[in-house]
N, C-alpha and C positions, 0 to 999 in steps of 0.2 A: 679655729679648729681645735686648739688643746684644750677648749673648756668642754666640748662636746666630747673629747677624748675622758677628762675626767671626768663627765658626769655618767660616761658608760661603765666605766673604770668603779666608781660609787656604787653604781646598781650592780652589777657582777660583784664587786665584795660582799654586799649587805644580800645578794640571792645565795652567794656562796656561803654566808653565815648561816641563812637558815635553813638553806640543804643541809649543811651539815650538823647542827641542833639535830634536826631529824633523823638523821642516821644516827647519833649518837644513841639517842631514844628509843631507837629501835634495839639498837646492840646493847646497851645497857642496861636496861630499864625491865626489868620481867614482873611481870602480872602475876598475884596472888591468888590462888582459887579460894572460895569459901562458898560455902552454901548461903543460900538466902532463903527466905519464909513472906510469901505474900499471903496477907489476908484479901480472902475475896468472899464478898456478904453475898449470901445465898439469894437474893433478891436479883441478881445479875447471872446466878445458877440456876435457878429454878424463876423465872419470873411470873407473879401472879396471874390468872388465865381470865382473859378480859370479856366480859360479860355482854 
């Protein structure tokens, strides 16, 4: 039974690491705006009229 205790005991730490990564990232971690510029070829705009 104490191996099955620590192998639960293993999975609860390593889930609790990466819950908490994730909150960390959340609170910490702030997003930069910028503008972006996509080119879009007018062929996918306007597409030629099929005959």
């Amino acid at each position: 039974m104490p191996t099955l205790f620590r192998f639960l005991f293993i999975l609860a730490a390593i889930a609790g690491a990466i819950y908490g990564s994730m909150v960390a990232l959340v609170v910490l971690v702030e997003p930069k705006d910028r503008e972006i510029t996509i080119r879009v070829p007018s062929e996918r705009l306007n597409p030629p009229a099929q005959q």
